[in-house]
gemmi code that builds the backbone of each chain (N, CA, C; Angstrom):
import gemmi

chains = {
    "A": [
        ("UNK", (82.724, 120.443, 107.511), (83.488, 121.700, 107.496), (84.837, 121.511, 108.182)),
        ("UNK", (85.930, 122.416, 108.211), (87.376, 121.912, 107.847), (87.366, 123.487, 108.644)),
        ("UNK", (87.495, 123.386, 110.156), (87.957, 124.534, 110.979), (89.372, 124.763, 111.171)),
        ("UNK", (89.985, 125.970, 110.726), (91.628, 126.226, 110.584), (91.963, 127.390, 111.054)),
        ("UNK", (92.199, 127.120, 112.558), (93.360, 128.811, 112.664), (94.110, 129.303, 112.068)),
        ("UNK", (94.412, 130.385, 112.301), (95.232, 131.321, 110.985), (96.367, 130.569, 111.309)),
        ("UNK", (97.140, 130.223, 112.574), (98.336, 130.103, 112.440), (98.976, 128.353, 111.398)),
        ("UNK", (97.749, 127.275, 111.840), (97.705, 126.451, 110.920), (98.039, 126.512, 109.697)),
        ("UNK", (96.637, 127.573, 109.571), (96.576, 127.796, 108.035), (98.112, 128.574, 107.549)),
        ("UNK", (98.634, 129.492, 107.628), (99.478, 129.914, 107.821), (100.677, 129.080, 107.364)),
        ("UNK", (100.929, 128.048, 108.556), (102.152, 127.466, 108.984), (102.173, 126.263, 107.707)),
        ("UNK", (100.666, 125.875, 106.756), (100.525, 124.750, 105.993), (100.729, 125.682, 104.764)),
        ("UNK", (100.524, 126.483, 104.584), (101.010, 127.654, 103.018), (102.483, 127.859, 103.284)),
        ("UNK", (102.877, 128.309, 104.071), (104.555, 128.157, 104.067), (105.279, 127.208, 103.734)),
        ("UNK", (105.017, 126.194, 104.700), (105.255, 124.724, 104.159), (105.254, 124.039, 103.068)),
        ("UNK", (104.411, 124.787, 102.539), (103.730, 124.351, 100.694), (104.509, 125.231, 100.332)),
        ("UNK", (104.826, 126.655, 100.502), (105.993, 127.450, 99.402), (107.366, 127.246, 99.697)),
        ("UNK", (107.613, 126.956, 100.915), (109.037, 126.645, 100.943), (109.347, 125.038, 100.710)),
        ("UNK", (108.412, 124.187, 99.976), (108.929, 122.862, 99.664), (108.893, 123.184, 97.784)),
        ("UNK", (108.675, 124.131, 97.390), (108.644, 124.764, 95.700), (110.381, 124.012, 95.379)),
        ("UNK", (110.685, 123.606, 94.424), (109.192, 122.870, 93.158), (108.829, 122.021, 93.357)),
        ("UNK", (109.232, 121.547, 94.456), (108.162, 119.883, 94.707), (106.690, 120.036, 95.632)),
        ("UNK", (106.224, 119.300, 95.491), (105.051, 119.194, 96.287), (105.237, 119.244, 98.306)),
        ("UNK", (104.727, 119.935, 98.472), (104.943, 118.947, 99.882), (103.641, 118.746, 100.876)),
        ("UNK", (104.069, 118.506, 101.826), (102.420, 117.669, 102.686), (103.254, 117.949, 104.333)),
        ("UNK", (102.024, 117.599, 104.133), (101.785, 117.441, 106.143), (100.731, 116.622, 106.523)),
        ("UNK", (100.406, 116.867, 107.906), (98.986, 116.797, 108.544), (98.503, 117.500, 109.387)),
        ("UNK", (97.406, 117.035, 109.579), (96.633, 117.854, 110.241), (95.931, 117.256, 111.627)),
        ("UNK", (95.953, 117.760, 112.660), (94.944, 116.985, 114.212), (94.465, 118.152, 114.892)),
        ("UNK", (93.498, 117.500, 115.190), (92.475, 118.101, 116.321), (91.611, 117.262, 116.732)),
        ("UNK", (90.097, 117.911, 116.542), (88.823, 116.962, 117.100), (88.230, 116.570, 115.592)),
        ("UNK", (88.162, 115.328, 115.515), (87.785, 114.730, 114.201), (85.934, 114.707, 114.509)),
        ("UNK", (85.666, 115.255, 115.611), (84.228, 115.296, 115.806), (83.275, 116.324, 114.901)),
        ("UNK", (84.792, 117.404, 115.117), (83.851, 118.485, 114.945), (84.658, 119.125, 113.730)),
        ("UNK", (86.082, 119.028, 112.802), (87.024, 118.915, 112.153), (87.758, 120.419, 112.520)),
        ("UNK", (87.672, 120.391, 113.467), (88.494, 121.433, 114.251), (90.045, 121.217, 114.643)),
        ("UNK", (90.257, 121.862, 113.396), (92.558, 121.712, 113.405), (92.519, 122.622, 114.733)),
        ("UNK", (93.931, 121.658, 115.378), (94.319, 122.155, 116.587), (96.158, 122.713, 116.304)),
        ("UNK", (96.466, 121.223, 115.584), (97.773, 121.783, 114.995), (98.124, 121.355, 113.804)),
        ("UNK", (98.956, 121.833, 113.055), (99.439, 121.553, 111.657), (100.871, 120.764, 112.106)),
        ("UNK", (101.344, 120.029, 111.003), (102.566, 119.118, 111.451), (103.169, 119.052, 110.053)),
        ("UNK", (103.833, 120.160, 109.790), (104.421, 119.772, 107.747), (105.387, 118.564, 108.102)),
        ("UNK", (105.292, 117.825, 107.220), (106.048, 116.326, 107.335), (107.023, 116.765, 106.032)),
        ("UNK", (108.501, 115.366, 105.924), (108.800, 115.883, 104.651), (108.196, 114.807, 103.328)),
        ("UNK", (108.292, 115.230, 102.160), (108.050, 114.716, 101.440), (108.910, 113.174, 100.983)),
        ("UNK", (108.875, 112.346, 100.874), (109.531, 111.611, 100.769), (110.034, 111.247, 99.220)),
        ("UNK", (108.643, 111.206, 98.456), (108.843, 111.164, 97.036), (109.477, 111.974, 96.468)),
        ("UNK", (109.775, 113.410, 96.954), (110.894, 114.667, 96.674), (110.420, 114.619, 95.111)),
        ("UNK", (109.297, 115.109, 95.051), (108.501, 115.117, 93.153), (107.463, 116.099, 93.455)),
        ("UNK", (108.350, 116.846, 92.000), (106.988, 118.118, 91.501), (105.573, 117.696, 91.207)),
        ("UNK", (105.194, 116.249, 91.209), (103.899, 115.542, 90.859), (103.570, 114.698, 92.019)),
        ("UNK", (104.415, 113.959, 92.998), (103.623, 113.348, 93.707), (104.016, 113.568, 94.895)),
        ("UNK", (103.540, 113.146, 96.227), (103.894, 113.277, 97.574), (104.091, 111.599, 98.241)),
        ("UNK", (104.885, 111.503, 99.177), (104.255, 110.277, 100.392), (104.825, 111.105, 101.702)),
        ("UNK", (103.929, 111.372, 102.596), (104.323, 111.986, 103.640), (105.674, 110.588, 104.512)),
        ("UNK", (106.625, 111.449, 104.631), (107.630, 110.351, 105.828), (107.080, 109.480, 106.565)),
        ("UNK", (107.333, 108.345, 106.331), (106.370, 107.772, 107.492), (106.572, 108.072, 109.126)),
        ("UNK", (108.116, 108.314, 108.790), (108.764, 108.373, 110.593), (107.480, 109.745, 111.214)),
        ("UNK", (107.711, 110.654, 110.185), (107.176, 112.088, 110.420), (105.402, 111.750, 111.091)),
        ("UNK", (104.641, 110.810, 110.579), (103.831, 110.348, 110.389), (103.266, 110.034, 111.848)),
        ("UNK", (104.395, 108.779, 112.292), (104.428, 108.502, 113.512), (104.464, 109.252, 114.696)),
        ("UNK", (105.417, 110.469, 114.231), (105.778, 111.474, 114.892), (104.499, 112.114, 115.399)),
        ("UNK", (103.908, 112.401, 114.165), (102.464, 113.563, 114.373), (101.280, 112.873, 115.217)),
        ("UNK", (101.535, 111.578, 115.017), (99.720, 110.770, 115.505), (100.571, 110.603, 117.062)),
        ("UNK", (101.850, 110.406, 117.429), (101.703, 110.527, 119.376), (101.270, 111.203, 119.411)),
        ("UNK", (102.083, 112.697, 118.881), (101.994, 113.841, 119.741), (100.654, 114.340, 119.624)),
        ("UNK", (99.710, 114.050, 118.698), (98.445, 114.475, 118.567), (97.827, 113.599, 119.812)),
        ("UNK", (97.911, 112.301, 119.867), (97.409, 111.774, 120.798), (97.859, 112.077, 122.499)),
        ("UNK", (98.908, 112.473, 122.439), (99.664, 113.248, 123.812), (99.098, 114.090, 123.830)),
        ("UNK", (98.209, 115.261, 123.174), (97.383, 116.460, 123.494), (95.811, 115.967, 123.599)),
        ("UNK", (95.740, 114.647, 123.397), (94.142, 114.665, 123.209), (93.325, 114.298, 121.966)),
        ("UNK", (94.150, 114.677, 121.123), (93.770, 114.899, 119.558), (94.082, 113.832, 118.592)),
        ("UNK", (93.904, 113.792, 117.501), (93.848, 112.841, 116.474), (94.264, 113.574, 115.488)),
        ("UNK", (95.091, 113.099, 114.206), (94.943, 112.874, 112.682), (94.174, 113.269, 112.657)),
        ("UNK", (93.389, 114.312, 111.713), (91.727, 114.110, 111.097), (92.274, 114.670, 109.547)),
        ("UNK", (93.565, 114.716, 109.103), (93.707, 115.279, 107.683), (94.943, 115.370, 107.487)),
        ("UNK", (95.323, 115.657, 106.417), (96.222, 115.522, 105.246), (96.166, 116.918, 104.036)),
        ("UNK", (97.397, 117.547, 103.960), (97.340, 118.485, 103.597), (98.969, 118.397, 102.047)),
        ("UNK", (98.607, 118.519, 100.940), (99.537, 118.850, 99.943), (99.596, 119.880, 98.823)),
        ("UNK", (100.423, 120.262, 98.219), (100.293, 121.342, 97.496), (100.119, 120.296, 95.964)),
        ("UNK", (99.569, 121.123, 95.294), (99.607, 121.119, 93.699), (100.631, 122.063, 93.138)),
        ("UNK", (101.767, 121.720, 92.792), (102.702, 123.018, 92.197), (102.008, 123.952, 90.969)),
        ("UNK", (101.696, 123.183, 89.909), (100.869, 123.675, 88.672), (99.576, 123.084, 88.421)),
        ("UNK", (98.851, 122.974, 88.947), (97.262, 122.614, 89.170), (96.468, 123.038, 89.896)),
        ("UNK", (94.975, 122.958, 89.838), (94.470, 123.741, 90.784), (94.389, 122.694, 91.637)),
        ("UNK", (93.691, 123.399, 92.968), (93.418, 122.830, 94.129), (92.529, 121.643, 94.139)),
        ("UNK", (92.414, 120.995, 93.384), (91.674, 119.417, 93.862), (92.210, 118.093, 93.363)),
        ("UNK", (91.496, 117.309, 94.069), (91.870, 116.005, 94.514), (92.126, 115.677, 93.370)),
        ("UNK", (93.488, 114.900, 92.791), (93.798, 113.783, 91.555), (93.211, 112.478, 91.517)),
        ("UNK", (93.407, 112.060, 90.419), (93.112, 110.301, 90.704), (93.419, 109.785, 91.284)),
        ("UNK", (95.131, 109.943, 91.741), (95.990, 109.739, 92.396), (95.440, 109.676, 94.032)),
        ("UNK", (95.245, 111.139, 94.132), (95.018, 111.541, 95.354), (93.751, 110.496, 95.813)),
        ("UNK", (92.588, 110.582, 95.131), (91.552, 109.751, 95.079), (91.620, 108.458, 95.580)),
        ("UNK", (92.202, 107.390, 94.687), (92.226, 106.040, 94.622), (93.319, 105.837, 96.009)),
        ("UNK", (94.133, 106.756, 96.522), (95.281, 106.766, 97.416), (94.829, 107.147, 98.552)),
        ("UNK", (93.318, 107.957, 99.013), (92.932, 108.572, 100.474), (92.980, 107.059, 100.922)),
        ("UNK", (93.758, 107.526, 102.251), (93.938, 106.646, 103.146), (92.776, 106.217, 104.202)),
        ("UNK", (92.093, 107.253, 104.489), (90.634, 106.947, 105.328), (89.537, 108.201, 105.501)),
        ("UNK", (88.439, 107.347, 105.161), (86.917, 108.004, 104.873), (86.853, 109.149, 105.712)),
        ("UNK", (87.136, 109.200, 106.932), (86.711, 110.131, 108.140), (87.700, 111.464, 108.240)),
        ("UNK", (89.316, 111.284, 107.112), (89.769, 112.433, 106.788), (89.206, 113.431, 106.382)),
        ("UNK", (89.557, 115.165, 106.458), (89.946, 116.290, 105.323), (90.955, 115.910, 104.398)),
        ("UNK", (90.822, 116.256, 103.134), (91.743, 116.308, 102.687), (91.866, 117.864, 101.810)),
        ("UNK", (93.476, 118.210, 102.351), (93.412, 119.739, 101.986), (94.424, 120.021, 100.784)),
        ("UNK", (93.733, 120.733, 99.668), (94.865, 120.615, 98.544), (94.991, 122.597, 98.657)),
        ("UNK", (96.562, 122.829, 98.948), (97.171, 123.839, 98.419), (97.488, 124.423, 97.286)),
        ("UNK", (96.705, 124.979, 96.325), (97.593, 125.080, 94.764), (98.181, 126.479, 94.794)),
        ("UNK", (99.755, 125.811, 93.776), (100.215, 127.528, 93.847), (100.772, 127.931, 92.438)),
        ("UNK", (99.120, 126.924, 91.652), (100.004, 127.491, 90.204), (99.499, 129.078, 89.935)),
        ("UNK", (99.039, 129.663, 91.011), (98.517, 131.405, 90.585), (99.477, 131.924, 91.543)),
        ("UNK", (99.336, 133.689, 91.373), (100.052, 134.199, 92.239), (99.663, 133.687, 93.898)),
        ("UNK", (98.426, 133.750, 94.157), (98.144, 133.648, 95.504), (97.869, 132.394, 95.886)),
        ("UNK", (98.025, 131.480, 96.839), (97.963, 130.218, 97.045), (96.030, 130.196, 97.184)),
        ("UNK", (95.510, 128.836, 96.915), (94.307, 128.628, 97.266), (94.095, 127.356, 97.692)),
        ("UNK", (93.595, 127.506, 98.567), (93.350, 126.360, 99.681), (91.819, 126.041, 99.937)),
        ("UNK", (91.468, 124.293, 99.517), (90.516, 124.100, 99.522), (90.397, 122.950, 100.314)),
        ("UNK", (89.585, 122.457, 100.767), (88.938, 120.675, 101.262), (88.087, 119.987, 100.756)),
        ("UNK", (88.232, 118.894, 101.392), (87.331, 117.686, 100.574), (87.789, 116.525, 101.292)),
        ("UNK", (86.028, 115.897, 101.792), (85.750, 114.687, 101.878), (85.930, 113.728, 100.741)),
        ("UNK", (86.389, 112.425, 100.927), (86.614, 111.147, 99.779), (86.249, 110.232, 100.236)),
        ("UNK", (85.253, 109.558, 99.856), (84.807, 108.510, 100.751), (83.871, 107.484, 99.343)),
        ("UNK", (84.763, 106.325, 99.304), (84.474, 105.305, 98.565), (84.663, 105.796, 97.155)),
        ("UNK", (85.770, 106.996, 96.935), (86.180, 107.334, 95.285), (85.326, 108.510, 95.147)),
        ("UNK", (84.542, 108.995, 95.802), (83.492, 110.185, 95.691), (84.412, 111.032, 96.856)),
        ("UNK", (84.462, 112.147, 95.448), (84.958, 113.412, 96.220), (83.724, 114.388, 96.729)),
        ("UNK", (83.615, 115.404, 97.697), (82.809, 116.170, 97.903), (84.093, 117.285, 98.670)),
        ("UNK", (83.548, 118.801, 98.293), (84.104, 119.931, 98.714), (83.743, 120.197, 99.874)),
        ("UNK", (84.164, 120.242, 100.757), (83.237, 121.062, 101.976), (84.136, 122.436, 102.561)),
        ("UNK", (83.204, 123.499, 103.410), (83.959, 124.928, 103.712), (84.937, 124.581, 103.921)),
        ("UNK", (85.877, 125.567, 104.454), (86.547, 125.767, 104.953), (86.867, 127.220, 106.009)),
        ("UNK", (86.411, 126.738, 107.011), (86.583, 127.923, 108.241), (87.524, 128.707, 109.035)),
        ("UNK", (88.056, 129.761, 108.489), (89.432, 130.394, 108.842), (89.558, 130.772, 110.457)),
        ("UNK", (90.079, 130.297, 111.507), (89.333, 131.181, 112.750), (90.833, 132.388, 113.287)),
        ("UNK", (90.436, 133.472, 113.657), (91.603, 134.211, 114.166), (92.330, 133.318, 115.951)),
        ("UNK", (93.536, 133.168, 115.771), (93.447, 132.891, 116.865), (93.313, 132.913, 118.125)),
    ],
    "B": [
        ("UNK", (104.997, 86.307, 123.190), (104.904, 86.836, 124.632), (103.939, 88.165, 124.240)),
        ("UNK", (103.499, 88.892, 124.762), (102.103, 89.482, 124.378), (103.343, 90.821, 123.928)),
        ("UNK", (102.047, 91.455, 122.731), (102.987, 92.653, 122.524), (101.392, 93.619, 121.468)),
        ("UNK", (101.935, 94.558, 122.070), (100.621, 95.870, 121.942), (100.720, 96.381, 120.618)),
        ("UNK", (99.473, 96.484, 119.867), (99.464, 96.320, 118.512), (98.440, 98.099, 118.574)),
        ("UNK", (99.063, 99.663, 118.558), (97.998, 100.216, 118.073), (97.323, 100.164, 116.388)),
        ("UNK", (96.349, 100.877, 116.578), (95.441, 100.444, 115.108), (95.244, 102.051, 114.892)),
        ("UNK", (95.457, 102.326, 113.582), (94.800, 103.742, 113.353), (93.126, 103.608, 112.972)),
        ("UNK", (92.993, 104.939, 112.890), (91.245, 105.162, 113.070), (90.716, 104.275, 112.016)),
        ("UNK", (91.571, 104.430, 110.589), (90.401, 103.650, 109.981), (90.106, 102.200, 109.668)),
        ("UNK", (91.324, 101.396, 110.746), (90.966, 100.389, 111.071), (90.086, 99.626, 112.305)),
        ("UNK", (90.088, 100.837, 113.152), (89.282, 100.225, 114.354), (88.097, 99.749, 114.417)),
        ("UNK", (87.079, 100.355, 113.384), (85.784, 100.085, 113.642), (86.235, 98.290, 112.972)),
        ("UNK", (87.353, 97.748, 112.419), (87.434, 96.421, 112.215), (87.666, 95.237, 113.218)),
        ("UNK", (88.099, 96.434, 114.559), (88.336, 95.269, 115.783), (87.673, 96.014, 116.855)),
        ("UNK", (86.728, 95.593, 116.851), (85.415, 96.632, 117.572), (85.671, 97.770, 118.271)),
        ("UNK", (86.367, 98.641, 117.443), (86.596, 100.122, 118.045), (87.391, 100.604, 119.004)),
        ("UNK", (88.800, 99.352, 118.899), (89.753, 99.328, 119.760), (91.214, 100.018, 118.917)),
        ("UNK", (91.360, 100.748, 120.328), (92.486, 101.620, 119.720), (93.790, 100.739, 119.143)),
        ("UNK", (94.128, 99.973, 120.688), (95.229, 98.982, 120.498), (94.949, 97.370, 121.534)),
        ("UNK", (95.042, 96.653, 120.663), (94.978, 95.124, 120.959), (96.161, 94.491, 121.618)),
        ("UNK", (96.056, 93.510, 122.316), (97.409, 93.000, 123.285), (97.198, 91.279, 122.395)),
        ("UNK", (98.339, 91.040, 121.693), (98.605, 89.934, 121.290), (99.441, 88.988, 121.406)),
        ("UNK", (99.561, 87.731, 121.003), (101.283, 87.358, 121.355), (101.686, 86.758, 120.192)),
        ("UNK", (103.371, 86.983, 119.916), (103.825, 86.691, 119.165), (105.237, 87.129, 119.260)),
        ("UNK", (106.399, 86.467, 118.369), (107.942, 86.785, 118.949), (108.326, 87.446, 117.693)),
        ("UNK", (107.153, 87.578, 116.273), (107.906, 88.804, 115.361), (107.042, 89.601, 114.945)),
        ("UNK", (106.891, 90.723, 114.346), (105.839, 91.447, 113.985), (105.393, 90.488, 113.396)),
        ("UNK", (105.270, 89.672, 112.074), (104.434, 89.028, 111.486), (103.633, 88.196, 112.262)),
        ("UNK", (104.356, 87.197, 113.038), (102.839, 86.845, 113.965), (102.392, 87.284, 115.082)),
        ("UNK", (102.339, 88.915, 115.124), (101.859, 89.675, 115.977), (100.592, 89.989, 115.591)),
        ("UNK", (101.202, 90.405, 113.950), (99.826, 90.558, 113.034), (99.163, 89.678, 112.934)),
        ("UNK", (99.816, 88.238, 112.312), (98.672, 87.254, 112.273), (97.507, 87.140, 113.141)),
        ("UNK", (98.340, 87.385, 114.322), (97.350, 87.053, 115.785), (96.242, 87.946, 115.451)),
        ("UNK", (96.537, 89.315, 115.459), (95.357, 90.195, 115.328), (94.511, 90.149, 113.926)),
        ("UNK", (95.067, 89.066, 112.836), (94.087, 89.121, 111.826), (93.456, 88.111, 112.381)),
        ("UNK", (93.742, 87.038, 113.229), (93.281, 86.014, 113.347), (91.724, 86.227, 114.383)),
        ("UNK", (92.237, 87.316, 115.398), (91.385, 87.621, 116.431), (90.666, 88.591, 115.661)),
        ("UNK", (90.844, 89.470, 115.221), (89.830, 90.227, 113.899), (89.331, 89.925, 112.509)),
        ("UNK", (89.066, 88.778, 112.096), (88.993, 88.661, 110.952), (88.509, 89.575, 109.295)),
        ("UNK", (87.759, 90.692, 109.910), (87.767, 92.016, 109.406), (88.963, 92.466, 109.067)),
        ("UNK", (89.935, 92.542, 109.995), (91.178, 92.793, 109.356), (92.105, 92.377, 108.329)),
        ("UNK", (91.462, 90.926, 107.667), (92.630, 90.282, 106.808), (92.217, 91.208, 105.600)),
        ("UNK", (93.396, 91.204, 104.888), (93.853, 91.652, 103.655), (94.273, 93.030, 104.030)),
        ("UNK", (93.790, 93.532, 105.008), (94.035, 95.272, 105.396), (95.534, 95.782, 105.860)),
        ("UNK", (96.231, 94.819, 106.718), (97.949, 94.852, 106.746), (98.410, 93.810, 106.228)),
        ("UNK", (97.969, 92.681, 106.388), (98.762, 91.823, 105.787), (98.098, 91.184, 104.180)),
        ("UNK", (98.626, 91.312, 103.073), (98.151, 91.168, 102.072), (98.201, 89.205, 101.685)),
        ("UNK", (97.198, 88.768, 100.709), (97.043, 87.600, 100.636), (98.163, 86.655, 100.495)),
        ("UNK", (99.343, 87.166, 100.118), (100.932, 86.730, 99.843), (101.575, 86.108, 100.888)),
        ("UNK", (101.042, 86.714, 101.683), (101.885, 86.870, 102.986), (102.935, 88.435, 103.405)),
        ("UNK", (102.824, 89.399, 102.851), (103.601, 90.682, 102.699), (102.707, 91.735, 103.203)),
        ("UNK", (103.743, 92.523, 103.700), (102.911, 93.587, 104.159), (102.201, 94.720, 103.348)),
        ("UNK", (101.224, 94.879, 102.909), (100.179, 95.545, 102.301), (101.101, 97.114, 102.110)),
        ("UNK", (100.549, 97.456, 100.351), (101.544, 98.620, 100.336), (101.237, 99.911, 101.018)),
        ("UNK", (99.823, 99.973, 101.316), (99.278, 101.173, 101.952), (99.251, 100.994, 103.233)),
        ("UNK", (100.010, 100.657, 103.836), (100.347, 100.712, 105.575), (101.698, 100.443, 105.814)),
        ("UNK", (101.737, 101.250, 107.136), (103.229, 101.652, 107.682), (103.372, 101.182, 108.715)),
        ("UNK", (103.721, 99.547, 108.833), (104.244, 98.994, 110.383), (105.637, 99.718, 110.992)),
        ("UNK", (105.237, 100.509, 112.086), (106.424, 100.162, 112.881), (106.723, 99.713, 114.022)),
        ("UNK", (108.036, 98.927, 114.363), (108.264, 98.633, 115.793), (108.529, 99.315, 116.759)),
        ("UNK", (108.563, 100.160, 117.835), (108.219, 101.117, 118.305), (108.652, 102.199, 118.061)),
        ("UNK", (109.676, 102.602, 117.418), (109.825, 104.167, 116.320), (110.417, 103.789, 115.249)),
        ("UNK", (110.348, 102.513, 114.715), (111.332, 102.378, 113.737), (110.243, 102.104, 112.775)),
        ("UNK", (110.234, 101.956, 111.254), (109.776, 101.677, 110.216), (109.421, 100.338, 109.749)),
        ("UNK", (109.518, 98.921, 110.507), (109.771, 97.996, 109.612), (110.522, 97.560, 108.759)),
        ("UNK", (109.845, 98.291, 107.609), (110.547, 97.745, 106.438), (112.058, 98.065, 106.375)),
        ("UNK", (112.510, 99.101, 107.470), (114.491, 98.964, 107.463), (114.675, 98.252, 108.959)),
        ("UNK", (113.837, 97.644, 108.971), (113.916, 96.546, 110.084), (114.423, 95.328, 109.108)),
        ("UNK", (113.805, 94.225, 110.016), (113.725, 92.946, 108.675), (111.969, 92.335, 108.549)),
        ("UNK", (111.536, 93.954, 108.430), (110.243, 93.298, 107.930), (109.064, 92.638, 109.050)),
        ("UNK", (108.213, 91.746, 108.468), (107.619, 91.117, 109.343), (108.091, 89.876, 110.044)),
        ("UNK", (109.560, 89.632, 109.534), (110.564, 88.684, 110.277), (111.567, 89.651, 111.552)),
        ("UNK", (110.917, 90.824, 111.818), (111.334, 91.414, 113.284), (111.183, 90.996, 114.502)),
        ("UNK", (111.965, 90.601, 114.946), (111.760, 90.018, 116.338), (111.311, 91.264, 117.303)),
        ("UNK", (110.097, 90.677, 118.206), (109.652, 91.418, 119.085), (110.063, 91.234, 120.161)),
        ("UNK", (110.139, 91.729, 121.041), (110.176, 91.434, 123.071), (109.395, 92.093, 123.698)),
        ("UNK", (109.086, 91.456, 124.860), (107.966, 92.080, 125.653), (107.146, 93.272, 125.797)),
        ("UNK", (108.042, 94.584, 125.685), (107.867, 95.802, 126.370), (107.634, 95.986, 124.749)),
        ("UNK", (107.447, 95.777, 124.003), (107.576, 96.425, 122.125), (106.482, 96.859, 121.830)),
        ("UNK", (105.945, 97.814, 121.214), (104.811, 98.429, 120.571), (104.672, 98.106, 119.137)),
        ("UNK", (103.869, 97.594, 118.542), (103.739, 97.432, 117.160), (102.921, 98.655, 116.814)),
        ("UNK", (102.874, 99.373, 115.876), (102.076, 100.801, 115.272), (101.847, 100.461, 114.088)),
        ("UNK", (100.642, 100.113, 113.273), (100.024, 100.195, 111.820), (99.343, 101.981, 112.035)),
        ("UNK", (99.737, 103.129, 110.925), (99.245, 103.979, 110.276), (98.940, 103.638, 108.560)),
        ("UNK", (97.625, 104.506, 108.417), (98.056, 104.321, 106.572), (99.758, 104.628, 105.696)),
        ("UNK", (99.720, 104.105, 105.003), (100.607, 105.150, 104.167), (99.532, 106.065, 103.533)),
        ("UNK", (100.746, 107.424, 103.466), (99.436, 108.962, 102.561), (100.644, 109.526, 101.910)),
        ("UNK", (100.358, 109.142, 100.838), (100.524, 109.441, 99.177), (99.620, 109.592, 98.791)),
        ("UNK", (99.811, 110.319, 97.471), (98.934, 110.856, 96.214), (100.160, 111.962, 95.644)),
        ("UNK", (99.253, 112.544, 94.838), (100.093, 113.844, 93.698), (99.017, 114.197, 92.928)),
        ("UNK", (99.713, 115.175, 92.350), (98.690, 115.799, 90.890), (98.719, 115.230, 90.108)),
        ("UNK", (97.501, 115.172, 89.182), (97.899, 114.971, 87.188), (98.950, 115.144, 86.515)),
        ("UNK", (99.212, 114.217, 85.991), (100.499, 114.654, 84.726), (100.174, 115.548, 84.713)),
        ("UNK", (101.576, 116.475, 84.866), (101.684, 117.884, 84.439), (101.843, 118.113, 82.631)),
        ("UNK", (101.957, 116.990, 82.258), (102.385, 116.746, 80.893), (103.361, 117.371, 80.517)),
        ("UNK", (103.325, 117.773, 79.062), (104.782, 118.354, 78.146), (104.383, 120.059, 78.486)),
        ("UNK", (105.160, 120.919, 78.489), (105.165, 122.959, 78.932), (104.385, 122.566, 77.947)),
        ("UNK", (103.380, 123.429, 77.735), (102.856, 123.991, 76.295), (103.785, 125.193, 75.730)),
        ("UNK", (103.388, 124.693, 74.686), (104.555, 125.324, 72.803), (104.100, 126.909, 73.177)),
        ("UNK", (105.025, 127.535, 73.171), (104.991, 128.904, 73.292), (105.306, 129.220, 74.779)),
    ],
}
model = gemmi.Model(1)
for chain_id, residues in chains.items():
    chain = gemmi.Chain(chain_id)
    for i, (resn, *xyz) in enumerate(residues, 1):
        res = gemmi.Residue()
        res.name, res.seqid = resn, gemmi.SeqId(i, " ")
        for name, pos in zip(("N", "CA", "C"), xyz):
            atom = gemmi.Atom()
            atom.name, atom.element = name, gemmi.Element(name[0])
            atom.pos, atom.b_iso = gemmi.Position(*pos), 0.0
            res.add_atom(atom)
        chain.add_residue(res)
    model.add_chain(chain)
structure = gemmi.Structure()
structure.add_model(model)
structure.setup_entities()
């Protein structure tokens, strides 16, 4: 399960509408124990494409100190789908960077954004909740 | 001269669950070597069979990128941090051609 304060959640849908028409991404850290987001980190897109993402690497670097300066870790990866729904591509698939991620797809080909997760581990996708918490 | 190599998560369980390794070497490339050499779990994972750095990882020297460095021909010095993260890419499906109408 994929625990997300509103303001996360929040701050990763903005991020996803104000990077329109391209895709964009971030990440995500907290406790990878328990997949409890602590903070969201929108990175920029580097690929600057309505189809694909590579989060900045600098941005990248950026997010895993400061996660580690609070305590916390990486535990996910977050991008929008401009015109698709919310799940993982082939792309996305064959490209997860590591087993022990979330991976969170934003889609905003409807009026309202929908936000889902998913474990990938060895090319096998699986959905798991997603837990909204007030903050 | 020794120089501190962190590892992201999903390489650690390859060098027994160590965050960051102390190695020696005077460029990133045989900073890495060292640590493929002392991990052997690790070969092919940053450094690819060529000799090049593997496309799904992001060396940098302590905030810089590498690759607008000169690569794994970067000279290191003492106090230097080496950082391997994945690279994280992906995208959607061909969006293909609008549909007609």
């Amino acid at each position: 399960m994929l625990i997300l304060p509103e303001a996360a959640y929040n701050q990763m849908v903005a991020h996803c509408l104000v990077g329109l028409p391209d895709e964009a991404c971030g990440l995500l850290a907290g406790d990878p124990a328990t997949g409890a987001v602590a903070t969201c980190y929108p990175t920029r897109n580097l690929a600057g494409s309505a189809k694909l993402y590579t989060v900045d690497p600098k941005d990248h670097l950026r997010a895993d100190r400061d996660a580690e300066a609070r305590g916390h870790a990486i535990l996910g990866v977050f991008h929008s789908h401009t015109h698709t729904e919310a799940y993982p591509s082939p792309t996305d698939v064959a490209q997860a960077p590591d087993p022990g991620w979330h991976y969170v797809l934003v889609s905003l080909r409807d009026a309202a954004p929908v936000v889902r997760s998913y474990r990938i581990v060895d090319g096998t996708v699986a959905e798991e909740p997603v837990s909204l918490r007030p903050q | 001269m020794p120089v501190t190599v962190h590892l992201p998560t999903v390489l650690r369980p390859h060098a027994g669950g160590a965050r960051s390794v102390t190695v020696e070497g005077t460029t990133v490339g045989e900073a890495l070597a060292a640590l493929t050499a002392e991990y052997p779990g690790l070969s092919g994972q940053v450094i690819d069979a060529d000799g090049s750095l593997h496309k799904f990882v992001n060396v940098y020297l302590n905030d810089d990128d590498v690759r607008y460095l000169s690569g794994l021909d970067t000279p290191v010095a003492a106090s230097d941090e080496v950082s391997i993260l994945p690279a994280v890419a992906g995208g959607a499906v061909d969006v293909g051609a609008p549909a007609a109408g």
